[in-house]
C-alpha positions as CSV (number, residue, x, y, z in Angstrom):
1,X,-3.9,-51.8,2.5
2,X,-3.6,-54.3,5.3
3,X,-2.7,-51.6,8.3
4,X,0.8,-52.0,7.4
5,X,1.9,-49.3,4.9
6,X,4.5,-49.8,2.6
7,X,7.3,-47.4,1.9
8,X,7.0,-45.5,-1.3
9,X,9.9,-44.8,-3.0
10,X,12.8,-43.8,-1.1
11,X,13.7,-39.9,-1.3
12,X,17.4,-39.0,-1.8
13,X,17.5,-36.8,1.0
14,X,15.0,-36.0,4.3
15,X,15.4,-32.0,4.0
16,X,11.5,-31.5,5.3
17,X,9.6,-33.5,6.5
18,X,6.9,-33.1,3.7
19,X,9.6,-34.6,1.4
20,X,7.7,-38.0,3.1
21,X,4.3,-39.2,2.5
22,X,1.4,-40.4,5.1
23,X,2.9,-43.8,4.6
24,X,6.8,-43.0,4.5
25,X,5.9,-41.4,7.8
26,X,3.9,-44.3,9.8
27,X,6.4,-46.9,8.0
28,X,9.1,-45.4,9.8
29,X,7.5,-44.8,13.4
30,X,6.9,-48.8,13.0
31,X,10.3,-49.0,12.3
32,X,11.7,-46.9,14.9
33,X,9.1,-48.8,17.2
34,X,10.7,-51.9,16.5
35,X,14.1,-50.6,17.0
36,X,13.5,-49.1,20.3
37,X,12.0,-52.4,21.4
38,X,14.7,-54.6,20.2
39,X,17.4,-52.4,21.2
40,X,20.0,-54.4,23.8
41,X,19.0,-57.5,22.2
42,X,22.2,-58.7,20.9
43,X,22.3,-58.7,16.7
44,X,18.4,-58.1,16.7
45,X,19.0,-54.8,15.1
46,X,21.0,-56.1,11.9
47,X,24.0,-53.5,10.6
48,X,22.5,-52.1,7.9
49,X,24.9,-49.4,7.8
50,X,28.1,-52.1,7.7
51,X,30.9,-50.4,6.6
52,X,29.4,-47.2,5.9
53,X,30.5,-43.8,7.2
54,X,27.7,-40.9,7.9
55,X,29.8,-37.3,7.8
56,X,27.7,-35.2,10.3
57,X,28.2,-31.3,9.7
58,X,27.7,-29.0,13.1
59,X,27.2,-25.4,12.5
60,X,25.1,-25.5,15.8
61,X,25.9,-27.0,18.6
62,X,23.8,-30.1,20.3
63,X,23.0,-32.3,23.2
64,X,19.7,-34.3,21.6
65,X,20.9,-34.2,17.8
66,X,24.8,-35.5,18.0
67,X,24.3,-37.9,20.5
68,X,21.1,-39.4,19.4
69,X,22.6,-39.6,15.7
70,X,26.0,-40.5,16.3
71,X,24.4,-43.6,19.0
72,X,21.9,-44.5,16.5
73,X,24.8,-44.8,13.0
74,X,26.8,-46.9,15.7
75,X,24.5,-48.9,17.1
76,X,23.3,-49.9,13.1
77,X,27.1,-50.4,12.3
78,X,27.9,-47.6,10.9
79,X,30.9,-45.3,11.5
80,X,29.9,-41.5,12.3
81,X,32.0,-38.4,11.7
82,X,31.4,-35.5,13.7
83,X,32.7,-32.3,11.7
84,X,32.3,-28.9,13.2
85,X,32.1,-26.0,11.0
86,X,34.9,-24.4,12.4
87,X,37.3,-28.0,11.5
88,X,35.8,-28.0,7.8
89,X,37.1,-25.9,5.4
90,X,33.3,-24.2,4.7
91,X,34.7,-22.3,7.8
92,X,37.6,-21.1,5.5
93,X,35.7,-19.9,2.6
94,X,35.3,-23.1,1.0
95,X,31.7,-23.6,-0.7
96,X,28.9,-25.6,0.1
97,X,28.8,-27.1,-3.3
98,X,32.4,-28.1,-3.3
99,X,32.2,-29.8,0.5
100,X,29.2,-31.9,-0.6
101,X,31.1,-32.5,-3.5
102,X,34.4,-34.1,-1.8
103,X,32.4,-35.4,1.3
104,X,30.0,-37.2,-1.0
105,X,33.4,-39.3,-2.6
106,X,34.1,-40.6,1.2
107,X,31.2,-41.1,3.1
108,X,27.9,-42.6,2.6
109,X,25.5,-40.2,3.9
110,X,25.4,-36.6,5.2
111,X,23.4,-34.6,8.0
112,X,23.8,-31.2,8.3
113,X,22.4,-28.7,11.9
114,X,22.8,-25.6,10.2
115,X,21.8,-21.6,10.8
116,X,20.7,-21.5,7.5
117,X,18.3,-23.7,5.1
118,X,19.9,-23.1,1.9
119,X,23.2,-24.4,3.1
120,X,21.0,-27.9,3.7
121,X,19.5,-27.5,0.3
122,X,23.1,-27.4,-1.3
123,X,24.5,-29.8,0.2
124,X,21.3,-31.4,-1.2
125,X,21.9,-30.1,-4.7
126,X,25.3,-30.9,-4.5
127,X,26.0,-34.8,-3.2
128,X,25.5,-37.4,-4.3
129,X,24.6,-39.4,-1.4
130,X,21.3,-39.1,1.2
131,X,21.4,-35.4,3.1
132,X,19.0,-35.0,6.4
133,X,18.8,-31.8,7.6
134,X,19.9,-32.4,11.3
135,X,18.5,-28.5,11.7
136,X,17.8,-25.2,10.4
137,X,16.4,-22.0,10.5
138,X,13.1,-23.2,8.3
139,X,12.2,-26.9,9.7
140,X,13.9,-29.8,12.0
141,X,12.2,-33.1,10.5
142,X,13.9,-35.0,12.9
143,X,12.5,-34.1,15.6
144,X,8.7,-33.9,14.3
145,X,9.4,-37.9,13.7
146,X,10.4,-38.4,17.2
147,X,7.5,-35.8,18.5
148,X,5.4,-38.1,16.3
149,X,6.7,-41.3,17.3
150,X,6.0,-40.2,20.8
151,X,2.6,-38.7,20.4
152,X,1.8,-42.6,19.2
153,X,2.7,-44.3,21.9
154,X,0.9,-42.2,24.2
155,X,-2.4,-41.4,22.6
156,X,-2.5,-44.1,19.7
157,X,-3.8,-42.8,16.0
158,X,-2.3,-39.6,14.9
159,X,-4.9,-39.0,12.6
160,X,-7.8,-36.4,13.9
161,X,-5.3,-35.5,17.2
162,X,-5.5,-31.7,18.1
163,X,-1.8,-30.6,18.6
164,X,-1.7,-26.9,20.2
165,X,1.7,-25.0,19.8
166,X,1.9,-22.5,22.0
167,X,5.1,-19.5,21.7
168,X,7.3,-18.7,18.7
169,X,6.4,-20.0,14.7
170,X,9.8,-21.3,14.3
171,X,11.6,-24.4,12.3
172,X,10.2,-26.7,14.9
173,X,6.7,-25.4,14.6
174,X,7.2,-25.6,10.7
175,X,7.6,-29.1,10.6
176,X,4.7,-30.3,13.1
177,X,2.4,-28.2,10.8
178,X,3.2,-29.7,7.7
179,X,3.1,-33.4,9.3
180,X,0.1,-32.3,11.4
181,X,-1.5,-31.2,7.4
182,X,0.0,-34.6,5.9
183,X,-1.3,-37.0,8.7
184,X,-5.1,-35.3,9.3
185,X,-4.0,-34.1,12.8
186,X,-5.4,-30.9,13.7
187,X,-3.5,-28.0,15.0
188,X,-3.7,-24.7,16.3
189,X,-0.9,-22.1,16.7
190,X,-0.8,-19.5,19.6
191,X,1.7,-16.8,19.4
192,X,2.2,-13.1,19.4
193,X,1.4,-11.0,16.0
194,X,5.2,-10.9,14.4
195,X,5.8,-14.2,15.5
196,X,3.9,-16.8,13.9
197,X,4.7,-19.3,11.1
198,X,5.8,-18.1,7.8
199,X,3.0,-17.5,4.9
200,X,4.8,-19.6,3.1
201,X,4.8,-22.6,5.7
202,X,0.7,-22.0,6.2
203,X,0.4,-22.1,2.1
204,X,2.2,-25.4,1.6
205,X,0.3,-27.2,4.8
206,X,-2.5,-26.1,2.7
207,X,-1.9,-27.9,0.1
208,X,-0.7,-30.9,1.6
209,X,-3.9,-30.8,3.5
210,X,-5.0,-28.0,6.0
211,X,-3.9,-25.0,7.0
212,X,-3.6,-24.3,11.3
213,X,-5.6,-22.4,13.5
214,X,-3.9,-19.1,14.1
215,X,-4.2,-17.6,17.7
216,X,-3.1,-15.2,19.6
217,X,-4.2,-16.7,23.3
218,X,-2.9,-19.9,24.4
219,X,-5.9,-20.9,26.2
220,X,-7.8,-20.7,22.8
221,X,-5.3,-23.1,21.1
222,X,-5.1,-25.0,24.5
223,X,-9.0,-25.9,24.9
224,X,-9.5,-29.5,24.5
225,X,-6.0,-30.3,22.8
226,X,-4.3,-33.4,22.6
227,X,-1.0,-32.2,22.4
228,X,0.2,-29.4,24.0
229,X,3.9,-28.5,22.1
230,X,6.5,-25.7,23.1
231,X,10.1,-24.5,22.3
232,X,12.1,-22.0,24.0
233,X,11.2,-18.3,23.0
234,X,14.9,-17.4,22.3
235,X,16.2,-19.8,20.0
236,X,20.2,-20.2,18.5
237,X,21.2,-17.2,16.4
238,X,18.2,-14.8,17.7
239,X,20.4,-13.5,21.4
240,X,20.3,-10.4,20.1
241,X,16.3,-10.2,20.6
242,X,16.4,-11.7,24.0
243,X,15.2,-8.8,25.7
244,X,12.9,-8.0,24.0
245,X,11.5,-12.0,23.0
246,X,11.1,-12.4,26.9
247,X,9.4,-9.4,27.4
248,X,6.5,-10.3,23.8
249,X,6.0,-14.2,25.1
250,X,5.6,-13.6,28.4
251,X,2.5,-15.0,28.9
252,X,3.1,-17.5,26.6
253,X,4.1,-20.0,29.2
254,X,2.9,-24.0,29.2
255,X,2.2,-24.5,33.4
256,X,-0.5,-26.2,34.9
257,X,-3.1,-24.0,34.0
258,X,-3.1,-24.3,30.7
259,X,-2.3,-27.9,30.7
260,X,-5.9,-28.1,33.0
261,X,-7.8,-26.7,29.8
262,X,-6.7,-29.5,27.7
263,X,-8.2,-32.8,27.3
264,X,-8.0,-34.7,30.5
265,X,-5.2,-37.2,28.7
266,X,-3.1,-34.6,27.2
267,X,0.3,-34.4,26.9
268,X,3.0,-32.0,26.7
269,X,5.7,-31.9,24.5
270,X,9.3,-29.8,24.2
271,X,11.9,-30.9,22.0
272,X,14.6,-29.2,24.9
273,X,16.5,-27.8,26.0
274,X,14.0,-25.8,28.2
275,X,14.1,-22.7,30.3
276,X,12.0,-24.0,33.2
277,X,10.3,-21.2,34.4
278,X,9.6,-19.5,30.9
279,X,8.5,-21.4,28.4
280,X,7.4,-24.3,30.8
281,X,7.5,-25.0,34.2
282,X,8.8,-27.8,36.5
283,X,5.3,-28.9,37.6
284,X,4.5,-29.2,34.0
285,X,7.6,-31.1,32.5
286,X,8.1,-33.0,35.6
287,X,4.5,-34.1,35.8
288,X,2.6,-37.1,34.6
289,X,1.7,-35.4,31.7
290,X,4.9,-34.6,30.2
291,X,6.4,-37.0,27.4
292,X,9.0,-34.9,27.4
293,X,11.9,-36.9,28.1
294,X,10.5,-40.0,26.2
295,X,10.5,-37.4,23.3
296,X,14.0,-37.2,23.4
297,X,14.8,-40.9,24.0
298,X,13.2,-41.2,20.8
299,X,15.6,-39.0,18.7
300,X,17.2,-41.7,18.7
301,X,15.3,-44.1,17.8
302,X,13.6,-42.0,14.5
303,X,17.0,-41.5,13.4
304,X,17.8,-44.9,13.4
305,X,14.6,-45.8,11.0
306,X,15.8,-43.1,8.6
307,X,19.2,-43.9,8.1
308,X,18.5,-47.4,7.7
309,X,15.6,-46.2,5.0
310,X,18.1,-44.0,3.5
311,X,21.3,-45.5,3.9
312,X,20.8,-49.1,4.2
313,X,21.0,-51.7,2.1
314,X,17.1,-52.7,2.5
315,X,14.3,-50.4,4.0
316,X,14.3,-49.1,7.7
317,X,11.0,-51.7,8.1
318,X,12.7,-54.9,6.5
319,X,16.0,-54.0,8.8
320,X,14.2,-53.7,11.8
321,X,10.9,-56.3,11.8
């Protein structure tokens, strides 16, 4: 291979991000690459999505994942639909099988930010055009691409970087550990016994690669990482536990501290929006460490790469070298 890996073939649909390989994965941070530098550059992006419509489904609501997806169809030509549950007739008993059904006779591709994964993996079953899954409760692809993406730019190879995730196993913490097993990265988990990643989670990343480190003190995931990676501790559909969530992760918190027992060029990373003062602190994701909000400039630009992949005419790497 001449350090420029080819795209393998294309998946229908981007439901987790181990439905990529090593080389889907670095093809498309090249890709994203190149749209983020080309971007303002009048016609340098080509319209790969011409005349195509992208139906995006909102169970959730979001800052990052609308704008960045609605900006990136746009700015590729495309024409994006924001549906809300609630506007949909899914919020009127319809099924998730029929929706995907009807929405796969207008529009050309489908993301979905769910509550739960198996409505993603219907609408999966069900259309017949490319489904992403925007969000759920099991993994968020998208944003492991732009973590990623960003983790490149700052440190360079991927492969043999020590990511640390410190706080709650949850969707977002499910995807880093599959890529993290898929691109050689190593990883280490730190959270509190009933909160770490699923069995099931660990078992794939095993074999797809490696399995995590498992924890239960940050500074032991912390020491000599990379990467430092957190997500709030009370995440959409779990208010009910908030009490009791702030009370377990406590001293779970990414501040300066911990940042000091990483590798002197560490980084830390939160896909937002953050509770500064619990799960991070301003000296933290306001300091020269944080990638933060480069992280979520680059929502947009991962997006971009995969719905040119998946929806364009020619691959996201032909559209945008």
């Amino acid at each position: 291979m001449d350090g420029k890996p080819g795209l393998g073939p294309k998946p229908k649909d981007l439901i987790s991000i181990a439905d990529l390989s090593r080389e889907d994965i670095l093809r498309l941070l090249e890709s994203a690459e190149a749209f983020r530098a080309r971007r303002g550059r009048r016609g340098s992006h080509g319209r790969p999505l011409q005349g195509k419509s992208l139906a995006m489904i909102f169970e959730k609501p979001s800052t990052r994942t609308r704008v960045s997806m609605e900006v990136a169809a746009a700015e590729l030509g495309g024409h994006p639909l924001y549906l809300s549950a609630n506007e949909l007739q899914l919020g009127r008993g319809e099924t998730v099988a029929d929706t995907a059904r009807v929405l796969s006779r207008y529009v050309h591709g489908i993301t979905a930010r769910v509550y739960s994964h198996n409505t993603v993996l219907q609408l999966a079953t069900h259309a017949t055009v490319p489904v992403v899954n925007a969000l759920s409760d099991w993994e968020h692809p998208l944003q492991i691409l732009a973590d990623l993406l960003t983790m490149r730019q700052r440190l360079g190879s991927l492969e043999g970087l020590r990511i640390a995730w410190i706080g709650d196993g949850n969707n977002v913490c499910n995807s880093l550990i599959l890529a993290s097993a898929i691109l050689g990265m190593e990883m280490a988990v730190a959270s509190p016994a009933g909160y770490r990643p699923k069995e099931a989670i660990l078992a794939q990343a095993e074999r797809l690669g490696s399995r995590p480190r498992l924890v239960e003190e940050p500074a032991a995931a912390a020491q000599g990482a990379d990467v430092l990676v957190t997500d709030t501790w009370v995440s959409m559909g779990d208010e009910a536990e908030e009490a009791e969530r702030l009370r377990v992760f406590g001293g779970y918190q990414v501040n300066s501290e911990l940042l000091g027992l990483a590798a002197p060029r560490a980084i830390a990373l939160h896909c937002l929006p953050a509770h500064r003062g619990q799960e991070i602190t301003d000296e933290v994701m306001d300091g020269p460490q944080s990638a933060v909000f480069d992280e979520a400039e680059n929502r947009l630009h991962t997006s971009k790469a995969v719905f040119a992949w998946l929806m364009g005419e020619r691959t996201a790497g032909e559209q945008s070298l």
